[in-house]
C-alpha positions as CSV (number, residue, x, y, z in Angstrom):
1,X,-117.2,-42.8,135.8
2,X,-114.1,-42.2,133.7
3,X,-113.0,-46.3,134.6
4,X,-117.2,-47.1,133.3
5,X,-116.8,-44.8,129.7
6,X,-113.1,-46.3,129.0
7,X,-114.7,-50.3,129.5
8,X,-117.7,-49.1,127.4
9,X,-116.1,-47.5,124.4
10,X,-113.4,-50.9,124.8
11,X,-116.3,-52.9,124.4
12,X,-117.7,-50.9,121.7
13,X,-114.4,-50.6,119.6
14,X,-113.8,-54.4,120.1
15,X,-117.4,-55.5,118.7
16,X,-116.8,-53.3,115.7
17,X,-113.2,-54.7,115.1
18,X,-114.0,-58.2,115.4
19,X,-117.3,-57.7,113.2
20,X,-114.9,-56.4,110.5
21,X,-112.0,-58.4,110.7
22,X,-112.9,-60.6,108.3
23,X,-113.5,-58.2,105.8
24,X,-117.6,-58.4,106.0
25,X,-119.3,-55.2,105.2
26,X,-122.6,-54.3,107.4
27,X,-125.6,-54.5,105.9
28,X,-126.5,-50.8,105.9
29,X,-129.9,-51.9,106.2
30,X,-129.9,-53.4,109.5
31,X,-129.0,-51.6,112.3
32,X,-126.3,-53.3,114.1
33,X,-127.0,-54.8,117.8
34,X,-124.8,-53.9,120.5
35,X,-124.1,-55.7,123.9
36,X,-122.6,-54.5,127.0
37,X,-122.3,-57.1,130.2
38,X,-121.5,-55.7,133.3
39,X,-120.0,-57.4,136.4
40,X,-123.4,-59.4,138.4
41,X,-122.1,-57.4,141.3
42,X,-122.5,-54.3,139.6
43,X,-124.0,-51.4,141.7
44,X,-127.2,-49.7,141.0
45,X,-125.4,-46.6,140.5
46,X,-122.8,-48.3,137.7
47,X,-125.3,-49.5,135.8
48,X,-127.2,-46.5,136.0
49,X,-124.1,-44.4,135.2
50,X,-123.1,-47.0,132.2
51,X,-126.6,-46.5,131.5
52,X,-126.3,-42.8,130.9
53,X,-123.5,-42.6,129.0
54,X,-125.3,-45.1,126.2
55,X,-128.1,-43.2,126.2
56,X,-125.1,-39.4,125.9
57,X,-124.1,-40.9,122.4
58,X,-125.5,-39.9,119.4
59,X,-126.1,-42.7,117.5
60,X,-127.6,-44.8,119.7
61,X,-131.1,-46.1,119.8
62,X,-133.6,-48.6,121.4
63,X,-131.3,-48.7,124.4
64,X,-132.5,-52.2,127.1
65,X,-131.6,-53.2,130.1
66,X,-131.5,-57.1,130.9
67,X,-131.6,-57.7,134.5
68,X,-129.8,-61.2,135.7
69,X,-133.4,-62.9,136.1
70,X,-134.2,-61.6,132.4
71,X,-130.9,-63.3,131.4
72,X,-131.8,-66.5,132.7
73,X,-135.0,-66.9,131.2
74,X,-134.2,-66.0,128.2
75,X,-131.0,-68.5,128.6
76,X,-133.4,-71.4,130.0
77,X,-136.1,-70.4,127.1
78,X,-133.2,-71.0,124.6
79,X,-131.7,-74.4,126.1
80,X,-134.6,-76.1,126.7
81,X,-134.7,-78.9,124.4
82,X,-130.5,-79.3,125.0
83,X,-130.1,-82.2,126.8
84,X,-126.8,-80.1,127.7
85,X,-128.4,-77.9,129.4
86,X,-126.4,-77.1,132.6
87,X,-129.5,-76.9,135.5
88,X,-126.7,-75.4,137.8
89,X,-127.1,-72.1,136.0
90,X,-128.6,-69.9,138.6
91,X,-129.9,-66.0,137.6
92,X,-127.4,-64.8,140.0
93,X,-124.6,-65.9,137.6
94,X,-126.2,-64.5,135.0
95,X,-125.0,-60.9,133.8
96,X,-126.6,-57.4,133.8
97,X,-126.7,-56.1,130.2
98,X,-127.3,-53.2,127.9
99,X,-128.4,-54.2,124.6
100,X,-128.9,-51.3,122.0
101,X,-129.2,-50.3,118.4
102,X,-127.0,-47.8,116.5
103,X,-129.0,-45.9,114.2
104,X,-125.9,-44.1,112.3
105,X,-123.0,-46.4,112.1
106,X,-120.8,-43.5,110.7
107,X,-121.4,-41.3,114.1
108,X,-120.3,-43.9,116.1
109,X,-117.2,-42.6,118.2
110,X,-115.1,-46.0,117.4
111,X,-115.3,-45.6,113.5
């Protein structure tokens, strides 16, 4: 659990820096959108424990899950007109995710 936090918050923190590292200002306005990708052989139990410790944070809000399936059609929606498009893509390449919203930037833990 302590291995699943430490990731998290990494994520977290290296979102936020690389958002600011140019020296933009967020829009106080718009919430800022979060995503966390977890390994495709993650376990029921780690996603539900990653999961869980979104949802602990204060700050947080609007907290979704995108299964691998999810992922792909929302990849395959995107690329259709790309003659690109890589048809070898399978959903079980694809990653499970936690997107979220924050709804007070200056709580977050990574500040």
């Amino acid at each position: 659990m302590r291995k699943i936090l430490l990731v998290l918050f990494a994520a977290l923190a290296g979102a936020m820096a690389c958002s600011t590292a140019r020296g933009e200002e967020f829009d106080t306005k718009e919430k800022p959108r979060i995503t966390v990708f977890l390994d495709s052989d993650s376990t029921r139990e780690q996603r539900d424990a990653v999961e869980a410790a979104i949802r602990a944070q204060v700050g947080f809000d609007t907290v979704e899950y995108e299964s691998p399936e999810e992922a792909y059609a929302q990849y395959k929606s995107l690329m259709e007109d790309d003659p690109a498009f890589d048809a070898s893509v399978r959903p079980e390449k694809m990653p499970h995710s936690f997107r979220f919203t924050t709804t007070d930037l200056e709580a977050m833990p990574f500040r």
